[in-house]
N, CA, C and O atoms as a Tinker XYZ file with bonds, in Angstrom:
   340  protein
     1  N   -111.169000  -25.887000   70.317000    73     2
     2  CA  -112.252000  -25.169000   70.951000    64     1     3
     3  C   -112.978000  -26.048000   71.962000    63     2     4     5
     4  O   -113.556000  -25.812000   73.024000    81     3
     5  N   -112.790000  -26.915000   71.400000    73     3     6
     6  CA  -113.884000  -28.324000   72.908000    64     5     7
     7  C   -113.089000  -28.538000   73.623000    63     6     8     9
     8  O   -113.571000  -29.083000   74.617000    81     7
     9  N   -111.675000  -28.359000   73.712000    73     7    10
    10  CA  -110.788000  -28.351000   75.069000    64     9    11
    11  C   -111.271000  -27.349000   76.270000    63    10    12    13
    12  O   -111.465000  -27.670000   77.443000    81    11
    13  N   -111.379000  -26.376000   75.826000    73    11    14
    14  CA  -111.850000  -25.599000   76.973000    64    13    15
    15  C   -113.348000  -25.329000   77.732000    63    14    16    17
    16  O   -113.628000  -24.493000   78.591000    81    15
    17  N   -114.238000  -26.404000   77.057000    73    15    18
    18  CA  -115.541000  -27.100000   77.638000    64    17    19
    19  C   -115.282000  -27.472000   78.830000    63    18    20    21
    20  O   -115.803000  -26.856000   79.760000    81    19
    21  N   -114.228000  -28.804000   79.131000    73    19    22
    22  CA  -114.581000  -28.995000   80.861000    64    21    23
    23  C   -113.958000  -28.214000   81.413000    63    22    24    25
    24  O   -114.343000  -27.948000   82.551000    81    23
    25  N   -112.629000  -27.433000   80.847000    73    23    26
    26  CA  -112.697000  -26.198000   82.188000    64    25    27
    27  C   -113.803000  -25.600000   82.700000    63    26    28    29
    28  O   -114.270000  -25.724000   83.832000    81    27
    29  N   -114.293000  -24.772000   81.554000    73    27    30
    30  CA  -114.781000  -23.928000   82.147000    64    29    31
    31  C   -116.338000  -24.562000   82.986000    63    30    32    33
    32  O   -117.024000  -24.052000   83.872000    81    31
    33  N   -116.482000  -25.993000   82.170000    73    31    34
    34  CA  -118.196000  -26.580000   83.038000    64    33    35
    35  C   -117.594000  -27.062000   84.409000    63    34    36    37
    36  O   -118.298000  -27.022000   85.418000    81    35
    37  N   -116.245000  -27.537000   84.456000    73    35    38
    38  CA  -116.012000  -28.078000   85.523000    64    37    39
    39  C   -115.812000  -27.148000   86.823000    63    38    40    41
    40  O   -116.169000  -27.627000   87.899000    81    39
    41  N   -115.072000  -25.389000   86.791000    73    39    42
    42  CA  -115.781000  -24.667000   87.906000    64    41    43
    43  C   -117.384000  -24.424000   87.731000    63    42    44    45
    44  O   -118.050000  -25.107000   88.510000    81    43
    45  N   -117.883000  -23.861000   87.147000    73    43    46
    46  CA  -119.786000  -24.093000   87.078000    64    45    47
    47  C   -119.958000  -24.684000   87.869000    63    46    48    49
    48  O   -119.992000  -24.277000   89.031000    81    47
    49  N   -120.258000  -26.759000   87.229000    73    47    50
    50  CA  -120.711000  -27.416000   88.136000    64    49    51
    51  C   -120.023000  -27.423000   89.751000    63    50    52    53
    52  O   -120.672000  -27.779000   90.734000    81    51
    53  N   -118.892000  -27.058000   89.793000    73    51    54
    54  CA  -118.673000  -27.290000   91.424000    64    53    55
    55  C   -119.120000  -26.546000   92.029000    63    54    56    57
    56  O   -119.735000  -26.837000   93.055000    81    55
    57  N   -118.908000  -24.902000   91.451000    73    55    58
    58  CA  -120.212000  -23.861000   92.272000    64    57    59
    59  C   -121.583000  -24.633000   91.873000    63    58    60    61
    60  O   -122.318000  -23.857000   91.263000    81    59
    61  N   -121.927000  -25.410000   91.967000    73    59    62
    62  CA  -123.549000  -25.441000   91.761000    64    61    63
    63  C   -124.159000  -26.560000   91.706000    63    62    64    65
    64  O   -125.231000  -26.728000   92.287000    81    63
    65  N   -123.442000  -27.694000   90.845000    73    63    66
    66  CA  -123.926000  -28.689000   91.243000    64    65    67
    67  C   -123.796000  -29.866000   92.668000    63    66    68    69
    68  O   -122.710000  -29.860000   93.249000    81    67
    69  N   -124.765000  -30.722000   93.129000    73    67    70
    70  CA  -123.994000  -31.562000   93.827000    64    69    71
    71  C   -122.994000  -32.315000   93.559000    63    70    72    73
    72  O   -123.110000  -33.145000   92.657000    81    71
    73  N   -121.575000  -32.171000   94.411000    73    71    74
    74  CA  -120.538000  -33.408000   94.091000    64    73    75
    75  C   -120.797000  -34.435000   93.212000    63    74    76    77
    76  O   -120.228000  -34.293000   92.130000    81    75
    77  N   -121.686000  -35.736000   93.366000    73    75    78
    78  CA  -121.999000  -36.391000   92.524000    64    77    79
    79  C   -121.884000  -36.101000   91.147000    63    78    80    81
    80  O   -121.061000  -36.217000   90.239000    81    79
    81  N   -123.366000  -35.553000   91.403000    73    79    82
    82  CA  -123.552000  -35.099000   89.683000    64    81    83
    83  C   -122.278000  -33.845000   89.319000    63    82    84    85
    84  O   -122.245000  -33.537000   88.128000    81    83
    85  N   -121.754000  -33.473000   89.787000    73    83    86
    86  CA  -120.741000  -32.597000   89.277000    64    85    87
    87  C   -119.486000  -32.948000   88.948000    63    86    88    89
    88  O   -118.800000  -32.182000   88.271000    81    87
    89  N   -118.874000  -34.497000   89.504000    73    87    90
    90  CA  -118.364000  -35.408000   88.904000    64    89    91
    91  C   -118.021000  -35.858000   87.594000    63    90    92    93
    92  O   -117.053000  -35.711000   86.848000    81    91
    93  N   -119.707000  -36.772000   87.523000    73    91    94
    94  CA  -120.500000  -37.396000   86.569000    64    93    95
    95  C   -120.437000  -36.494000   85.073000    63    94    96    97
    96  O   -120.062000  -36.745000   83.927000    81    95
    97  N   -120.967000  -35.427000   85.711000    73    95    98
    98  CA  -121.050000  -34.269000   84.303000    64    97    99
    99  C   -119.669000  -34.033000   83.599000    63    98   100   101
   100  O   -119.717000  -33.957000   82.371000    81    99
   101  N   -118.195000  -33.882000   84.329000    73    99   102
   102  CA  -117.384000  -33.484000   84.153000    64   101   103
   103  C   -116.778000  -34.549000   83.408000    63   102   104   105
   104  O   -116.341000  -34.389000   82.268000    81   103
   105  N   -116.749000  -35.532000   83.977000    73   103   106
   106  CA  -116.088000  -37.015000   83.311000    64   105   107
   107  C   -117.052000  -36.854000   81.960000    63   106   108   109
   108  O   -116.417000  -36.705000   80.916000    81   107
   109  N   -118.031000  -36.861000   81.884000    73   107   110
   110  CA  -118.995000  -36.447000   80.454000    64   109   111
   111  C   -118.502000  -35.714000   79.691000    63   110   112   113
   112  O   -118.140000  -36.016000   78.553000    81   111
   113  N   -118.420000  -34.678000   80.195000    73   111   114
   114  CA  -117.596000  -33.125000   79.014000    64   113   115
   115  C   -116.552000  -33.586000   78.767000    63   114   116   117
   116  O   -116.243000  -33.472000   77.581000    81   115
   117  N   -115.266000  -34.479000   79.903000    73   115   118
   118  CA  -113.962000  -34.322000   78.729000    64   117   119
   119  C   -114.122000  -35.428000   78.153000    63   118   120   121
   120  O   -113.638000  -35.412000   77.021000    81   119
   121  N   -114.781000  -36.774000   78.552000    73   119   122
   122  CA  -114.789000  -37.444000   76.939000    64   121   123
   123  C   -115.232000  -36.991000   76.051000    63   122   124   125
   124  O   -114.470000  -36.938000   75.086000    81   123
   125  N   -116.506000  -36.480000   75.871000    73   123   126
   126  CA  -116.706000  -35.589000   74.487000    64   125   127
   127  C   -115.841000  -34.514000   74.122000    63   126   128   129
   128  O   -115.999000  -34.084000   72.980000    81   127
   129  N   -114.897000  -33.942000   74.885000    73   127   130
   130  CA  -113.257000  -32.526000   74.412000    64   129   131
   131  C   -112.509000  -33.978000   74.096000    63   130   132   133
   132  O   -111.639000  -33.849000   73.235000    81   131
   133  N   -112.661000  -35.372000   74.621000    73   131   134
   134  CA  -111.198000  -36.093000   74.605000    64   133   135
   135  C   -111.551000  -36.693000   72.800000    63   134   136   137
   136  O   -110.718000  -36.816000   71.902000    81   135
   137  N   -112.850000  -36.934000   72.744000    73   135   138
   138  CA  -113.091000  -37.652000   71.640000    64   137   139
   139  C   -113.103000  -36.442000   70.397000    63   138   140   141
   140  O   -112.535000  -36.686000   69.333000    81   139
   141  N   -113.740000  -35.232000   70.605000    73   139   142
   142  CA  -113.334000  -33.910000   69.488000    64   141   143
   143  C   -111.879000  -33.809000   69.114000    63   142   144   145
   144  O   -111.338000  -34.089000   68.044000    81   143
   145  N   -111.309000  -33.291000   70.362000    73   143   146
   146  CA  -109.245000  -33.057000   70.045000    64   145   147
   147  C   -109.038000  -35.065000   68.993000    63   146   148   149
   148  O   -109.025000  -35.250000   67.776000    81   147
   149  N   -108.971000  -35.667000   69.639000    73   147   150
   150  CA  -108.893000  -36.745000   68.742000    64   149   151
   151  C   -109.437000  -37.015000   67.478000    63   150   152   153
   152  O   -108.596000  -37.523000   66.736000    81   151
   153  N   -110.310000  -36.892000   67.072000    73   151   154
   154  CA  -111.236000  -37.218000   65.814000    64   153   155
   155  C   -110.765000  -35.796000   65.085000    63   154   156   157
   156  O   -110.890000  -36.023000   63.882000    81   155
   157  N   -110.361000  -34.660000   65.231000    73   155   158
   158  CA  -110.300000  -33.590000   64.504000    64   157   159
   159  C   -108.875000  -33.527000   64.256000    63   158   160   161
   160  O   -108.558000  -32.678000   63.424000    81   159
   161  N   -107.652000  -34.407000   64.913000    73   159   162
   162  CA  -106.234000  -33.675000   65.480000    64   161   163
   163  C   -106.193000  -33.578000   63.535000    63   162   164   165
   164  O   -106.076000  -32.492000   62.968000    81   163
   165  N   -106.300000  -34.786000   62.841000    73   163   166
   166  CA  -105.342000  -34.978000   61.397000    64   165   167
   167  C   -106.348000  -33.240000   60.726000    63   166   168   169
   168  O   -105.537000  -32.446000   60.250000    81   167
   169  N   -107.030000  -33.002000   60.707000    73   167   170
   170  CA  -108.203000  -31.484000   60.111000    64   169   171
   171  C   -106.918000  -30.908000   60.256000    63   170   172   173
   172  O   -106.339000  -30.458000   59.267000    81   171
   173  N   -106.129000  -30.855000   62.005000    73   171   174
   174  CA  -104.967000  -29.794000   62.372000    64   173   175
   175  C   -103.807000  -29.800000   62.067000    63   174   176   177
   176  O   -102.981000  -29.244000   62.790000    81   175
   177  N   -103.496000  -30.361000   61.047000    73   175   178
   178  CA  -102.356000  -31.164000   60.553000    64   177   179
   179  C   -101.159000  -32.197000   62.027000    63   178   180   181
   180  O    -99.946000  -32.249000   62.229000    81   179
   181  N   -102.129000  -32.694000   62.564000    73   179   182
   182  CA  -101.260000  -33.536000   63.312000    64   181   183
   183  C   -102.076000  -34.906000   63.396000    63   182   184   185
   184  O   -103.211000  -35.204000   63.024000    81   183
   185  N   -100.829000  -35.784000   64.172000    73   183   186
   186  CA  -101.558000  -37.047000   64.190000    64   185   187
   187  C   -102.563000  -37.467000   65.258000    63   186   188   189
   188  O   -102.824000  -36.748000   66.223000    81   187
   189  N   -103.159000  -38.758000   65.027000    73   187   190
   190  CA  -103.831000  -39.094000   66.222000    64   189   191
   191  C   -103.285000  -39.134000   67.729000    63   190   192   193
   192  O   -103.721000  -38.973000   68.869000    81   191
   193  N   -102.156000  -39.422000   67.123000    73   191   194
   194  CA  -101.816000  -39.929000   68.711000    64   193   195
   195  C   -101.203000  -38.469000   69.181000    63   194   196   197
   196  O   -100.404000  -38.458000   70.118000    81   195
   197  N   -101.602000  -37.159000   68.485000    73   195   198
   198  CA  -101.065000  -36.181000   69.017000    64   197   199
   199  C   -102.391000  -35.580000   69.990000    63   198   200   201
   200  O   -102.344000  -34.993000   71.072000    81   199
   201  N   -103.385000  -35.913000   69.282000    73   199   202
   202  CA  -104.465000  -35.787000   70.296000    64   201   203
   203  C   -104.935000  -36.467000   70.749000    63   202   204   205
   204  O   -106.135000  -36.200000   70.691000    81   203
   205  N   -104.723000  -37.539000   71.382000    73   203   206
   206  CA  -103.966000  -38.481000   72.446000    64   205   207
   207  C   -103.795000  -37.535000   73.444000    63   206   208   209
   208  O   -104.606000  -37.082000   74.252000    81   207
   209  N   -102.169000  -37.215000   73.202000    73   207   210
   210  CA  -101.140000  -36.410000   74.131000    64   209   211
   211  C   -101.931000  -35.083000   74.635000    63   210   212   213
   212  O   -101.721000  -34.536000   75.717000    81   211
   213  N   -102.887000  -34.656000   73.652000    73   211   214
   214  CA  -103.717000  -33.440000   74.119000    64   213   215
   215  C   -104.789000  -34.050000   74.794000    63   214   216   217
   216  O   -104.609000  -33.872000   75.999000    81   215
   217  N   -105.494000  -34.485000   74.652000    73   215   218
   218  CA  -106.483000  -35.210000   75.655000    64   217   219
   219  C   -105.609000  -35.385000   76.804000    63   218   220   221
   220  O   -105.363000  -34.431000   77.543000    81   219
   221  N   -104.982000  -36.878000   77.058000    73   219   222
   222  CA  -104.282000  -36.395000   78.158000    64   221   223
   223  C   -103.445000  -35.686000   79.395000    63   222   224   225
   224  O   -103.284000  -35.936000   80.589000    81   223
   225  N   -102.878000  -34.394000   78.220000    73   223   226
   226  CA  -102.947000  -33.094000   78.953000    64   225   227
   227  C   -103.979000  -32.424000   79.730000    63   226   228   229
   228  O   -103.783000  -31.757000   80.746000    81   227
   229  N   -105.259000  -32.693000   79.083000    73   227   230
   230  CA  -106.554000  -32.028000   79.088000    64   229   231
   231  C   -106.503000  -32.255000   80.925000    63   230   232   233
   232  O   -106.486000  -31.381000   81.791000    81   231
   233  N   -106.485000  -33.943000   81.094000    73   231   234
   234  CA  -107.214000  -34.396000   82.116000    64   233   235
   235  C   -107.260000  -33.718000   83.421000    63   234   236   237
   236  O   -108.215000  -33.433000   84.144000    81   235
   237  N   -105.836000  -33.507000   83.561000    73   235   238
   238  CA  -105.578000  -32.543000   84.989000    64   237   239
   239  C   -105.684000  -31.624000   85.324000    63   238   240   241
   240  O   -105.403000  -31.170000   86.434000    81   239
   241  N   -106.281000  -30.946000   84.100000    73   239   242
   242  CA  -106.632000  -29.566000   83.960000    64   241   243
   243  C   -108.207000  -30.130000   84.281000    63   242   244   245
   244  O   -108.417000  -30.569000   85.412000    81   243
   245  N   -108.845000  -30.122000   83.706000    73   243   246
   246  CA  -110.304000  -31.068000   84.171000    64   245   247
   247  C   -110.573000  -31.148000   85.431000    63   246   248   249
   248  O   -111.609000  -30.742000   85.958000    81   247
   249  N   -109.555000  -31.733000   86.031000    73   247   250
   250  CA  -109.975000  -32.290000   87.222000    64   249   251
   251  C   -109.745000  -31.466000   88.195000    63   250   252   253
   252  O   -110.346000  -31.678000   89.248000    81   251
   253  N   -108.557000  -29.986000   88.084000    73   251   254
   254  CA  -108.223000  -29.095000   88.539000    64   253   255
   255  C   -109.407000  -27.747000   88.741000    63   254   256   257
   256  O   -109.612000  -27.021000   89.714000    81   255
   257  N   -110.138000  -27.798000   87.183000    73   255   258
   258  CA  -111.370000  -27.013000   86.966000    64   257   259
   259  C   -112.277000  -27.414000   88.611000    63   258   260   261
   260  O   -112.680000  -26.869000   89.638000    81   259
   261  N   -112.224000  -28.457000   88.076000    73   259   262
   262  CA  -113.850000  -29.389000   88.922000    64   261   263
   263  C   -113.545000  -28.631000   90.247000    63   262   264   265
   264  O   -114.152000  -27.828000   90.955000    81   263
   265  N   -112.044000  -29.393000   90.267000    73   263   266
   266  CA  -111.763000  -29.129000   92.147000    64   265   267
   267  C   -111.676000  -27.769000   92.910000    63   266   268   269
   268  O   -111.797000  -27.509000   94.108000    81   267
   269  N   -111.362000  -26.791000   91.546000    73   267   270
   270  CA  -111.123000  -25.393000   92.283000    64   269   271
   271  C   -112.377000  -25.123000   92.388000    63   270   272   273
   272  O   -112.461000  -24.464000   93.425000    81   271
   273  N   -114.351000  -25.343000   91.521000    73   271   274
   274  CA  -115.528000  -24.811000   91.703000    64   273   275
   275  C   -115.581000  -25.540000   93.035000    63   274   276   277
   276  O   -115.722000  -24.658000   93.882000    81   275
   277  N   -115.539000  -26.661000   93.591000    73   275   278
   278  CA  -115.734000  -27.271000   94.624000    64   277   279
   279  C   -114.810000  -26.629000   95.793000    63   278   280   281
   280  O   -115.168000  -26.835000   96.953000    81   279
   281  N   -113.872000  -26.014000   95.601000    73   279   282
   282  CA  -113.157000  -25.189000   96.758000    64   281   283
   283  C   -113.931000  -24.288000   97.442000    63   282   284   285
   284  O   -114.102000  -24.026000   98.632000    81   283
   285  N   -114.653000  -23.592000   95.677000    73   283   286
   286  CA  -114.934000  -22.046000   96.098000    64   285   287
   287  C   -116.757000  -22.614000   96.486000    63   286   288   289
   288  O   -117.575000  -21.952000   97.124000    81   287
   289  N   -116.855000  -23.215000   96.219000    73   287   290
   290  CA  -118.472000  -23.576000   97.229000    64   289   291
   291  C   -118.238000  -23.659000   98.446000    63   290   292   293
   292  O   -118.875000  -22.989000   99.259000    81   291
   293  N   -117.186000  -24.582000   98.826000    73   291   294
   294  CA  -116.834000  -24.840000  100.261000    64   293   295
   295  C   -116.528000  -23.299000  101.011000    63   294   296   297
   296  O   -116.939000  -22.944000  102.116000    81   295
   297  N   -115.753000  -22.582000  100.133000    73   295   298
   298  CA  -115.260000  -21.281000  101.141000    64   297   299
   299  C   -116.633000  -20.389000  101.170000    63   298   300   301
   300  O   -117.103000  -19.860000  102.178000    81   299
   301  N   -117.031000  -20.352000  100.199000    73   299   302
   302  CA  -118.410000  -19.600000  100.148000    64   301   303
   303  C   -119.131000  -19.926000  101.358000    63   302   304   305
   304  O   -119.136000  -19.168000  102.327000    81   303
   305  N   -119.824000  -21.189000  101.325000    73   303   306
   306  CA  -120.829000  -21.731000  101.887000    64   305   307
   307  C   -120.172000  -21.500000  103.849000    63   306   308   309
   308  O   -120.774000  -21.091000  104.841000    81   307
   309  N   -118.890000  -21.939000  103.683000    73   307   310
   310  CA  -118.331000  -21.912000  105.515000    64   309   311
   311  C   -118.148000  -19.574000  105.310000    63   310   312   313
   312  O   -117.912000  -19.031000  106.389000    81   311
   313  N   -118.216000  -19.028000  104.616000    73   311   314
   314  CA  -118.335000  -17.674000  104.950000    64   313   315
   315  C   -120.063000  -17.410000  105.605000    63   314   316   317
   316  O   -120.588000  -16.808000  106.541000    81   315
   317  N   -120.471000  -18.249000  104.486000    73   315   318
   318  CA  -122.403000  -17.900000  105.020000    64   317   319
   319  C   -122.480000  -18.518000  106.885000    63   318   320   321
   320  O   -123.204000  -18.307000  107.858000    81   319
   321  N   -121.494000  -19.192000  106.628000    73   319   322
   322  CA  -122.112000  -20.158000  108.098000    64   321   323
   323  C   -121.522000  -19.264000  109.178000    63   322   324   325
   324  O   -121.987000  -19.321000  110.316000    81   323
   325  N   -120.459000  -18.392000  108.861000    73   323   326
   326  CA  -119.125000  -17.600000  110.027000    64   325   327
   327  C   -120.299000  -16.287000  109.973000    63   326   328   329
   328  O   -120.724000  -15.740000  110.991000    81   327
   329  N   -120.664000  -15.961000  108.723000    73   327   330
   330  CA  -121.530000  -14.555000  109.129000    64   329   331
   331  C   -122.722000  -14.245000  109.703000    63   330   332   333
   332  O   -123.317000  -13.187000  109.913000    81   331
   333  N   -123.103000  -16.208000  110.060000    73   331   334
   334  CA  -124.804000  -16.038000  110.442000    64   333   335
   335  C   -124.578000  -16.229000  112.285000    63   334   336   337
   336  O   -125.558000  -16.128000  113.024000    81   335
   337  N   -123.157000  -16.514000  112.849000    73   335   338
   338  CA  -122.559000  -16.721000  113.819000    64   337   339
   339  C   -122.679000  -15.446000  114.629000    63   338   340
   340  O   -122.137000  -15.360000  115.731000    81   339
């Protein structure tokens, strides 16, 4: 269930926060999904180092979240600028 925390904060913050802090926040959320999937994997009957392999799956998805909210600000924001033209 904490895997799908920085997806979904990571479009949020890119619609909304500044770059920076929308970064910052994101690298925040998946260590806390990287450190949950890990500390819980053996609860799931698997090993540590299987949530490991899930954390590290996580990441590019993460970073994919972040980058697509930061797309859709950019297209947003250049539509406001084409319609005030």
């Amino acid at each position: 269930m904490f895997a799908i925390i920085p997806l979904i904060t990571g479009v949020a913050l890119g619609l909304t926060a500044p770059r920076r802090t929308a970064v910052i926040a994101q690298i925040v959320f998946y260590m806390l999904a990287a450190a949950a999937l890990i500390a819980t994997a053996p609860q799931h009957d698997a090993s540590r180092a299987g949530g490991v392999a899930l954390a590290l799956g996580l990441l590019p998805l993460a970073a994919l979240s972040l980058g697509a909210g930061l797309l859709l600000r950019a297209r947003r924001q250049g539509a406001k600028i084409a319609d005030a033209t």
